[in-house]
N, C-alpha and C positions, 0 to 999 in steps of 0.2 A: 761413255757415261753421259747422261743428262745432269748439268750441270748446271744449277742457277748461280748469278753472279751479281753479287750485292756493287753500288755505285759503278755496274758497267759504262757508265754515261763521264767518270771522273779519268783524272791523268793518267792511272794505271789501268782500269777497266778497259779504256779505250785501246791502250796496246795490249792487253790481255785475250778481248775476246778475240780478236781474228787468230792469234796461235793455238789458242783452243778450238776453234775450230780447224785449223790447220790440219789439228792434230786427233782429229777424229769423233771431238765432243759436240754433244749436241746442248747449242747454250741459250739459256733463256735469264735476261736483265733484269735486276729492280734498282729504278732510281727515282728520285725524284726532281731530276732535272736541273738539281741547282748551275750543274756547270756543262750543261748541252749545248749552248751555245756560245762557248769560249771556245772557239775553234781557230788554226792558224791554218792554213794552206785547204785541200779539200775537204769537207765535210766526210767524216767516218759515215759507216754503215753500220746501224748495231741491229744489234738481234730483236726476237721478240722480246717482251716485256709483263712484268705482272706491275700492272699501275696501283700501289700502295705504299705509303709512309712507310719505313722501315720501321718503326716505333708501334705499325699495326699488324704485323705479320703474324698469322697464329698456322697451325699445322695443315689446314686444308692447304693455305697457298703453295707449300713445297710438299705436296702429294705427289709420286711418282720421281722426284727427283734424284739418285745415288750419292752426290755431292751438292756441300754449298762452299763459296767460296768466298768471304766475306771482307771484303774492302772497303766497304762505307763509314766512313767517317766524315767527321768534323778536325779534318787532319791539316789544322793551321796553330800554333802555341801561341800565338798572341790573340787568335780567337777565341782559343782554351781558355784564358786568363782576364779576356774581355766578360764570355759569359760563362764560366765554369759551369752552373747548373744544368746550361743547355749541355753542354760538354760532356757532361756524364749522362744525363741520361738520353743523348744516343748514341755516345760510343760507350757506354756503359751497360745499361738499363735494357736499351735496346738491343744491344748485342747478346747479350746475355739471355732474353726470352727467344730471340732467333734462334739460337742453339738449343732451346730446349723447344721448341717448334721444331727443330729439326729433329730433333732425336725423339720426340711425339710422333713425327710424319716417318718415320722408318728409314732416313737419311742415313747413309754408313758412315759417310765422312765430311768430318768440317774444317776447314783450309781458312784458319785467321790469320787477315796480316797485321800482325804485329811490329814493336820495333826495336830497334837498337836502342832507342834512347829510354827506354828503360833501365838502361845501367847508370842513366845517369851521368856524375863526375866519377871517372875510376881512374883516373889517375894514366901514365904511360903503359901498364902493365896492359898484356893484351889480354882478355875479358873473353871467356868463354861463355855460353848459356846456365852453368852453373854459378855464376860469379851473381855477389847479391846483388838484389835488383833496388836499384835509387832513382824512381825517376822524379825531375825536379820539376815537370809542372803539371797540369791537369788531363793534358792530352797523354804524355807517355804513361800517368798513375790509373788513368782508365785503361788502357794495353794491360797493365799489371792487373788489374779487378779480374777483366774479363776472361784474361788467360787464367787466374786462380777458378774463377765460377764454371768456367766451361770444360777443364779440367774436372772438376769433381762429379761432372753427368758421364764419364767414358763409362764405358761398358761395353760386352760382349760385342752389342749391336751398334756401337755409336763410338767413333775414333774420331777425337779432335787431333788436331796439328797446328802449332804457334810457329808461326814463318817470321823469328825478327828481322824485318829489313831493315838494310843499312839505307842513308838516305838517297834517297833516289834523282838521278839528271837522267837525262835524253828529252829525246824531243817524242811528242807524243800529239796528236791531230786537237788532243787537247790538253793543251799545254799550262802549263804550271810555271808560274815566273819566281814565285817564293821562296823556293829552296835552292841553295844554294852556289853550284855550276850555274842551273838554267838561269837563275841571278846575276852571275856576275858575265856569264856573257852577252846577257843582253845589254847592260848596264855597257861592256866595252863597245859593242854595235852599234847600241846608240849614242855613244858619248864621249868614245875611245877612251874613258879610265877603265880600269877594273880596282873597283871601291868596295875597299876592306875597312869597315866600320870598328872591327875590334881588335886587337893587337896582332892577331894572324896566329897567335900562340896556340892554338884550342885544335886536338885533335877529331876527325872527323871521315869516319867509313862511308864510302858512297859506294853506291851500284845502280845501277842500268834501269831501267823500266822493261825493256826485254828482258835481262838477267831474271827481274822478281817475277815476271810470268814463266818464265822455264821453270824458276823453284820450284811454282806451284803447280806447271804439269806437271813434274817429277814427283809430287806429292800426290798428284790422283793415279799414275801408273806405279807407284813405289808398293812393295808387298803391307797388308796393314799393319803385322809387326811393325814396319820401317816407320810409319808414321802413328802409331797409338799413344797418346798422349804426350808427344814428344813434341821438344820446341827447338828449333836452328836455327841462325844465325845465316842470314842471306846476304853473301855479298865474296870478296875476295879479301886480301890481307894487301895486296897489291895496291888497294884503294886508300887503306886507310895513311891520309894523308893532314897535315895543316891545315887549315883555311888561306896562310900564306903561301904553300905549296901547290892549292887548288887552285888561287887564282894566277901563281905562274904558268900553271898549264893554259889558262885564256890567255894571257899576254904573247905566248908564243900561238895560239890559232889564229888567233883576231890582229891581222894585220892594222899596224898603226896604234898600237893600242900599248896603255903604260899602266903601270900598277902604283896606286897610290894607299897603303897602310894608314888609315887614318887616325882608328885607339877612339874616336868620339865616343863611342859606346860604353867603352869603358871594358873590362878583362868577362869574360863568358866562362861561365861555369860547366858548361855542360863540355867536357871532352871527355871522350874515351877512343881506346882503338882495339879492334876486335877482331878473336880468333874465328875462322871459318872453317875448322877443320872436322866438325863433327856432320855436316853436308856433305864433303867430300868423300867422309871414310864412310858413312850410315846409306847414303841418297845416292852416291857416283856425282852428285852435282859442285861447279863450282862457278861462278859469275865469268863471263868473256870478256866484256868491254872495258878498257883501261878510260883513265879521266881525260889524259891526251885525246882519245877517239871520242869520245862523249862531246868533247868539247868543240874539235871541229865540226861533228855532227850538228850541232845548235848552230852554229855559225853560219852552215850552209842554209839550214832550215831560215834561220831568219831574215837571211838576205835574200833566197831565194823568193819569201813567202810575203817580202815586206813589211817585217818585226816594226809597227810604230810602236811612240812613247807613250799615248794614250792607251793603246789598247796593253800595252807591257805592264804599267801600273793602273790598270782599271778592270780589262779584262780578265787578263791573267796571274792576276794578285785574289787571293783567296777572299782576303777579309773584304777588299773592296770589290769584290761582287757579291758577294751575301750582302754587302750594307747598300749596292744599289736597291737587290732585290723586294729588301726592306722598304728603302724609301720609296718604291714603288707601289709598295702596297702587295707587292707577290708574296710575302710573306709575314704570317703572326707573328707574335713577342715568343710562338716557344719554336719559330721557323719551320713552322709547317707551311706547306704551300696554300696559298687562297683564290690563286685564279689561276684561271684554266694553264692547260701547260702548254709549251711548243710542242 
């Protein structure tokens, strides 16, 4: 398939395109570069590219494409909540005219990643893709818009698919310090605690950055019955673990390293833990990577790659690279870009 792939330049784009290509597709990028150069160890290769704001996309740009597979966001909840309007309209607004550009351009299928935190607080019960959806801040209530508006364009011709990922570790060429494995081991690497800010109580599904790109090959070779307006739940059951629990998995990778619970934060709302069994039985698909292996995986990467503290929280911290970008002048008040790019 010809496949364009929205924020190929971001933490999962980057491990995304080369298995798509692996795997037969012929892939072409749209970014706009926010995080092209937060790179740990060598510089990726990406594909070609269509150079446009996601927010200007109209039908000619994905002429001739069979799929789109959409990643792009503004996928940080303290960003969300910093500027929510930006927030929604472009993981909203934008998302949303994409879809219907795509399905103007004769596009078969659209591959949204979605999330788990769309459920919200659900309690210990495990949360299937039926279970209501609560999400509590700005980033996961756009997830919810988009999948309702992009939903209502299916048709004969045009099959959306809502991939909720569960939250994502590994290491990735472009790496993601913010969430919450690749967090706490960098945090033990560099500083041998592993610092648990909130009581460690709050349940929480992780999965792979490989894993979410399998789902979504398995969503371009899956029959389009398997995927017409349907939304699954990406990750394993396996995963869904603690936050106390995930960071004894870094205490045992990260030699030297101790776990200290600290509650400052105060008790987290947001847990749930979630059933993956409608990928399994619908797609053949199920997530590989346990947190154990996730975890040494980072560990290696960072010490191989020489993980500093600056670049940990500056580079690889979401909000503080959009707010360098800003104070640079790279970007306007609605973060579009203003000068030229790398």
């Amino acid at each position: 398939m010809r496949v364009l792939v929205t924020g190929h330049q971001g933490y999962l784009g980057t491990v995304m395109v080369p298995m798509l290509l692996a795997d037969g597709h012929d892939v072409v990028g749209l970014d706009n570069s926010y995080f092209a150069e937060c790179v740990l160890g060598p510089v990726p290769t990406d594909p070609p590219a269509i150079d446009v704001d996601l927010r200007d996309v109209t039908a000619r740009h994905l002429d001739g494409f069979d799929a789109v597979i959409h990643l792009a966001a503004l996928s940080n909840d303290p960003l969300g909540s910093l500027a929510p309007e930006i927030t929604y309209d472009i993981n909203h607004h934008a998302s949303v005219r994409l879809a219907r550009a795509a399905k103007d351009a004769g596009v078969a299928r659209f591959l949204y990643a979605s999330t788990c935190s769309v459920y919200g607080s659900a309690g210990d019960d495990l949360v299937t893709e039926d279970a209501p959806l609560k999400p509590l801040t700005p980033y996961a209530e756009s997830k919810v818009r988009v999948e309702d508006d992009a939903a209502a364009m299916a048709d004969s011709g045009f099959a959306p698919v809502f991939l909720r990922n569960a939250t994502a570790f590994g290491f990735s060429p472009r790496l993601r310090a913010d969430i919450v494995l690749n967090n706490l081991v960098g945090h033990a690497v560099l500083t041998g605690d592993v610092r648990v800010l909130s009581d460690g109580t709050p349940w929480r599904p992780l999965v792979h950055a490989q894993d979410i790109a399998r789902a979504f090959i398995t969503c371009l070779d899956a029959p389009t019955e398997a995927i017409y307006c349907a939304a699954y739940n990406v990750g394993t059951e396996r995963n869904n673990l603690t936050v106390a629990d995930i960071a004894a998995s870094v205490v045992e990778a990260v030699p030297g390293s101790r776990l200290l619970i600290t509650g400052e934060s105060g008790p987290d709302p947001r847990s749930y833990r979630v059933d993956f069994s409608r990928a399994r039985e619908g797609l053949g698909f199920e997530a590989s990577w346990t947190i154990p292996d996730g975890a040494r995986e980072l560990y290696e990467a960072y010490t191989s790659y020489g993980l500093t503290q600056d670049a940990f929280v500056n580079r690889f911290t979401r909000l503080a690279q959009l707010e360098k970008l800003r104070a640079a002048g790279d970007l306007d008040p609605t973060m579009r870009r203003v000068s030229a790019r790398a």
